[in-house]
C-alpha positions in Angstrom: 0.0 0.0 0.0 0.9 3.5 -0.4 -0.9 5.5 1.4 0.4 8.5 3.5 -1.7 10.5 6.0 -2.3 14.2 4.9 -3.6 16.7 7.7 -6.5 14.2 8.8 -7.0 12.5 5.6 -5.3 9.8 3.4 -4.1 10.1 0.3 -3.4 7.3 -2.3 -0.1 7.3 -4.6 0.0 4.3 -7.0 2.2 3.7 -10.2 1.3 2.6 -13.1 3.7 2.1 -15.7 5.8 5.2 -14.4 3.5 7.3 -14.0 2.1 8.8 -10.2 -1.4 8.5 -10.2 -2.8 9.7 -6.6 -6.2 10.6 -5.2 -7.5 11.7 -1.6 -9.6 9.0 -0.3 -11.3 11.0 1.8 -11.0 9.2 5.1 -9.2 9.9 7.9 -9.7 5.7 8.7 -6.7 3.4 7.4 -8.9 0.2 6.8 -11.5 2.5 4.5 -8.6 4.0 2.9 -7.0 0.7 2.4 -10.6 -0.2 0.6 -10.4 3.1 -1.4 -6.7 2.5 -2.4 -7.6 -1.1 -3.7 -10.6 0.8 -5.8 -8.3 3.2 -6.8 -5.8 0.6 -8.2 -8.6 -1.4 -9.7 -10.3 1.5 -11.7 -6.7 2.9 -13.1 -6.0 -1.1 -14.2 -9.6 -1.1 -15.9 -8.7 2.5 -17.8 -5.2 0.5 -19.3 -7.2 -2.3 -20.7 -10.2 0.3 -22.1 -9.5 1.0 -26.1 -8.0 4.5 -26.1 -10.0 7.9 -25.4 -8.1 10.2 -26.8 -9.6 13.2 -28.2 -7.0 16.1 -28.8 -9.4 17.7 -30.7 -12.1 18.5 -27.9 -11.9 22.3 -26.6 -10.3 23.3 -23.4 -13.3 24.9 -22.5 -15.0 21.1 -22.6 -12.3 19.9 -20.9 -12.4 22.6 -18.1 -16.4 21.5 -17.5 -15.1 17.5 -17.1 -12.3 18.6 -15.1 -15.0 20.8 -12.5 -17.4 18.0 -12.6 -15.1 14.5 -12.1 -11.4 16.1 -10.7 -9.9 17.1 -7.6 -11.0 21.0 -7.9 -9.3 23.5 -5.8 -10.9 27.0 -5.1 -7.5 28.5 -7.2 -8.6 26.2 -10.4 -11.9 27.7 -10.3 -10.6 31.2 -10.0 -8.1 30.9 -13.0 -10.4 28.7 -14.9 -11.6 32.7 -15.4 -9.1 33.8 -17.0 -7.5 30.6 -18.6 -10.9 30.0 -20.4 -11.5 33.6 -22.9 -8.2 32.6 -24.2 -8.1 28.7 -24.5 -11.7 28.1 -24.1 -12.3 27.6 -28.4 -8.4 25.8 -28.8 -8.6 22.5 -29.2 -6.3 20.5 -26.3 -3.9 19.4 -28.2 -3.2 22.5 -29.7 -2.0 23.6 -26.6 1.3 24.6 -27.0 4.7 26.7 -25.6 4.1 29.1 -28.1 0.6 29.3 -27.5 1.2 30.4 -23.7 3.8 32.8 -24.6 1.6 34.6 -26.6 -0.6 34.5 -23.3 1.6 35.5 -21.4 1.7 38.1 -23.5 -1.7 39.3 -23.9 -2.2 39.1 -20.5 0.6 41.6 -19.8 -0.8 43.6 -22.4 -4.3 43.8 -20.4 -3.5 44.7 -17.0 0.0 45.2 -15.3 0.5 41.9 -13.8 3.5 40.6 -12.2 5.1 37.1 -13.6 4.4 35.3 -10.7 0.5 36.0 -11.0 0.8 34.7 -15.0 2.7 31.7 -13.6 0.0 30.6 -11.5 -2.5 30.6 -14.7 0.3 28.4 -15.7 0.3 25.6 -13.1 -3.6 26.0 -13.0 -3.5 24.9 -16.9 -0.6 22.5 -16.5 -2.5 21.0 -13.5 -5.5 20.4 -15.9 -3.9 18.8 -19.1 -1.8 16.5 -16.3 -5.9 15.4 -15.8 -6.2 15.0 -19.2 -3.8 12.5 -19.3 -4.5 10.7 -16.6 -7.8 10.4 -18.1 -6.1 9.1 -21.2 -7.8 12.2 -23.2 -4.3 12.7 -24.1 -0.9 11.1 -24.9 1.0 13.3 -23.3 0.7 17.2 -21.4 2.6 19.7 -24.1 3.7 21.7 -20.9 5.0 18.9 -19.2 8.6 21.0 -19.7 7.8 24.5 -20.4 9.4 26.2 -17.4 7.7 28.9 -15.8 9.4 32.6 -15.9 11.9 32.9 -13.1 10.1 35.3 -10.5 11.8 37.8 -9.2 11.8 38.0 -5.0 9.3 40.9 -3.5 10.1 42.9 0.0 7.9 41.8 2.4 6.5 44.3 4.6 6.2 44.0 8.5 4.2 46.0 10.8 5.7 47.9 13.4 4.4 47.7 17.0 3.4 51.4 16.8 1.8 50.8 13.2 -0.3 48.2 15.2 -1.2 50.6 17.9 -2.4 52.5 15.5 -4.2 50.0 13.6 -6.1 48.9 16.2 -7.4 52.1 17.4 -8.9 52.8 13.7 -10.3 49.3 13.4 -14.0 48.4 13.9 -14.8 46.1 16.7 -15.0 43.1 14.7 -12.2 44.0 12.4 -9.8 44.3 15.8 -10.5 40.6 16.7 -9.3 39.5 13.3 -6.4 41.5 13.2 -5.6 40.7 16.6 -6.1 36.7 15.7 -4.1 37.3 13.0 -0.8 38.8 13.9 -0.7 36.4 17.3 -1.5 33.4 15.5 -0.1 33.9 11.7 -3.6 32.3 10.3 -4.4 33.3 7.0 -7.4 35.6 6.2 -9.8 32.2 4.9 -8.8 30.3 8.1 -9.4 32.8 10.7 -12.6 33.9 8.7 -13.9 29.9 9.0 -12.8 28.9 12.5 -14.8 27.5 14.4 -15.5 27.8 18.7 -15.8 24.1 18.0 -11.9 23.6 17.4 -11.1 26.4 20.6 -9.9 24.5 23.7 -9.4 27.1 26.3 -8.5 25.0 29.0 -5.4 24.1 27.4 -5.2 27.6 25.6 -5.4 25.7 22.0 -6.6 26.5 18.9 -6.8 23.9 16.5 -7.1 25.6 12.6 -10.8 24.4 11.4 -9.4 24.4 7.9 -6.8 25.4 5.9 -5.3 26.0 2.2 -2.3 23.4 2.6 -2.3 19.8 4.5 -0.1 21.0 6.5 -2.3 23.4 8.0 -5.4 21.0 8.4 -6.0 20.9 11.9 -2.9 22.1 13.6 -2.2 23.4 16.9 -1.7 27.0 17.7 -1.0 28.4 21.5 -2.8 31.5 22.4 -1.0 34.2 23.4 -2.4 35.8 26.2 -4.2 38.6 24.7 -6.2 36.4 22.1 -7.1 34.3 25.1 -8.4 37.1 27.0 -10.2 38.2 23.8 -11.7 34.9 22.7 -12.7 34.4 26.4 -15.1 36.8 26.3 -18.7 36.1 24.4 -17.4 32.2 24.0 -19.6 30.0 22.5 -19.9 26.5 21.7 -20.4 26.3 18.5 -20.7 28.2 15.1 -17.7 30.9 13.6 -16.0 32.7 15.8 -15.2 35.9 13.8 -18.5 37.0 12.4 -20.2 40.9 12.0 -23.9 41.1 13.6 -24.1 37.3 13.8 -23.5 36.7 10.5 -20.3 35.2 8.5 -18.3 37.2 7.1 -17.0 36.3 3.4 -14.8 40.0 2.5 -12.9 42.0 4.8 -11.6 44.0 1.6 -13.4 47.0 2.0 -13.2 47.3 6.1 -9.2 46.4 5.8 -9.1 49.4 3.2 -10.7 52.2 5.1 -9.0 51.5 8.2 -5.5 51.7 7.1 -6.7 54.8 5.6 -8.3 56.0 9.0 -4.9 54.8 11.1 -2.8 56.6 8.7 -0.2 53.9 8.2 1.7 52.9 5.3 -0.1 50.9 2.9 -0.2 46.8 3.8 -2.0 43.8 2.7 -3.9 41.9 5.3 -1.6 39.1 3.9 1.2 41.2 5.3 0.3 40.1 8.9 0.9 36.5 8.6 5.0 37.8 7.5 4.5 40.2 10.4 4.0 36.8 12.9 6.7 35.2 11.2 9.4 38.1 10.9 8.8 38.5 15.2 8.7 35.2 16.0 12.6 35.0 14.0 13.3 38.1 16.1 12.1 36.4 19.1 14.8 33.6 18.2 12.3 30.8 17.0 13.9 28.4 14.8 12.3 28.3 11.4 11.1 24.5 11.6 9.1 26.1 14.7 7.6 28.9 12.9 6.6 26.9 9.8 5.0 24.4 12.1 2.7 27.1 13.6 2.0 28.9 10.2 1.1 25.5 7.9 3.9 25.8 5.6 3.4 23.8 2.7 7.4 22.9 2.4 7.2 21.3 -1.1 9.3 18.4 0.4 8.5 15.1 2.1 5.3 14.7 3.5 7.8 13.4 6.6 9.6 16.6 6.5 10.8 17.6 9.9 8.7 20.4 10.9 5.5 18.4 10.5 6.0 16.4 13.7 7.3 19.9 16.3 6.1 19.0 19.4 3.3 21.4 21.5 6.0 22.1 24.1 8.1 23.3 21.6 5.1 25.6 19.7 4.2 26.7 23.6 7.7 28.0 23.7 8.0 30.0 20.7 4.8 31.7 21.5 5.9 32.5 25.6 9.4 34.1 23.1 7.0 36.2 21.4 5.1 37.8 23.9 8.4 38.3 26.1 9.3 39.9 22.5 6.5 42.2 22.1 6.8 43.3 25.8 10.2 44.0 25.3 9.0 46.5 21.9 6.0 48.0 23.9 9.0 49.3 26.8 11.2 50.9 24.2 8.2 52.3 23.0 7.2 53.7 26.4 10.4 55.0 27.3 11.7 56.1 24.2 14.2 52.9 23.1 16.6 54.7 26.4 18.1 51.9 28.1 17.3 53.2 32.0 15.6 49.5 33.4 14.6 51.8 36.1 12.4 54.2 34.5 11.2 51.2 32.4 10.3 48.8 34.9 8.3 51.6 36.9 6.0 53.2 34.1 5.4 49.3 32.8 4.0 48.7 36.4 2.1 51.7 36.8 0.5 51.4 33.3 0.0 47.3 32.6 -2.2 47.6 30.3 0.0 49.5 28.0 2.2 46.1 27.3 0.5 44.9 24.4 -1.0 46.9 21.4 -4.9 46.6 21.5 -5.1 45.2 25.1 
């Protein structure tokens, strides 16, 4: 058998003839996904001995609408399914080819100024799908199989200062606060924090297990609350439904909200995206190592599904996040006293003041 555990789920791998077939079989069980495996297997031996079905000459648009209805379909297909389809909708998929996506590459610089790293992913969404094809036997062979992607070149990240924070949080509504706050103590990404659920909260451990996530790797994993977000979580608790919802209701876009309050706080522009490097850029100043960090964000590492950082240990994750709040302590005195190195003067207006420790405590 080859079947390896994904977040809670297992996937099947199988080779036939040299090439990976693999499928989720949708069970976190091993003797069901032993069952599906053996399906699996039996249904790829039974499309060997079928006469071919090749048909390079039906239209990627036709293609797309098998692909939705029968393949593993991610949200990111769908969304470049809508631009991949006004260009190669009409071309037939065999047709397909280097040139082809150059001059689409092309076109869709032309459009709109893009970056190459947004046209690559078109790419990989219409390399993904002819990689179907095949494995469907709809044809020989994917013409990308080799057509590298355009090297991208490496953005700046921007982090949030503690005072850009501060002021962040002051301009944010209510129910925008809690998210930010959720996000930059817990480095979730906007879709995870926006479907967790009180369900998967376990305050008397001071866990917060991610409902659901983007990558395996973040299926289900363990986050320690810093001490703020328990405080903030504490309050209103419930025992089931989202946690991070505006008058009861879920909430689907924070675009607009995120927009008018970095407007209103007067900071530089960010992404809310630039929160999760935020999380990640303090807990590396806090002197977490980076098998640590990846652990608590659900890296996808592109590697080993055994990699190392898969298997940190709570303790450990406890750890990193008692370095980061020792971290943002120690930015909230120099912010209080001026970044002046008198422990004294410190010590004394940090006691008086408490509450002043933390930005949006």
């Amino acid at each position: 058998m080859s079947l390896w555990k994904r977040g809670k789920v297992f996937w099947s791998y199988v080779y036939v003839k040299g090439v990976r077939h693999y499928r989720s079989t949708g069970t976190g069980n091993r003797r069901q996904a032993e069952l599906a495996e053996l399906k699996f297997r039996q249904e790829l031996e039974e499309r060997l001995q079928r006469p071919s079905q090749r048909n390079p000459e039906m239209p990627f648009a036709h293609l797309a609408a098998r692909f939705l209805a029968d393949g593993i379909v991610r949200p990111y297909h769908v969304d470049r399914l809508k631009v991949l389809l006004p260009y190669f909708g009409e071309v037939p998929i065999g047709e397909i080819t280097k040139r082809l996506t150059q001059d689409y590459r092309k076109q869709r610089h032309a459009q709109k100024a893009i970056s190459e790293a947004t046209v690559n992913r078109d790419m990989e969404a219409l390399r993904h799908i002819l990689f179907w094809a095949v494995d469907e036997g709809l044809l020989s062979s994917n013409p990308l199989a080799r057509v590298p992607l355009i090297r991208e070149r490496r953005k700046r990240r921007s982090v949030m200062s503690v005072e850009e924070e501060t002021a962040l949080l002051k301009a944010a509504s209510p129910h925008l606060q809690r998210i930010i706050i959720a996000a930059l103590d817990t480095g979730m990404r906007r879709g995870e924090i926006l479907g967790q659920l009180w369900e998967y909260m376990d305050f008397p451990r001071r866990l917060l297990s991610v409902t659901k996530s983007k990558t395996p790797e973040g299926e289900a994993r363990e986050i320690p609350l810093t001490e703020r977000l328990f405080r903030m979580l504490s309050q209103g608790s419930k025992s089931q439904g989202l946690i991070f919802v505006f008058k009861d209701r879920p909430i689907h876009s924070i675009k607009t909200a995120w927009k008018a309050t970095i407007k209103r706080s007067g900071v530089r522009h960010y992404r809310f995206h630039d929160l999760r490097h935020t999380f990640n850029t303090r807990l590396m100043e806090a002197g977490v190592m980076q098998e640590v960090r990846k652990a608590l964000m659900g890296h996808s590492s592109g590697e080993d599904v055994h990699s190392m950082y898969t298997h940190v240990e709570l303790p450990v994750k406890r750890e990193a996040i008692r370095k980061l709040e020792e971290w943002m302590q120690e930015q909230a005195r120099k912010a209080i006293t001026g970044g002046k190195d008198d422990e004294s003067e410190s010590k004394s207006d940090v006691e008086s003041h408490p509450q002043r420790l933390l930005p949006g405590s």
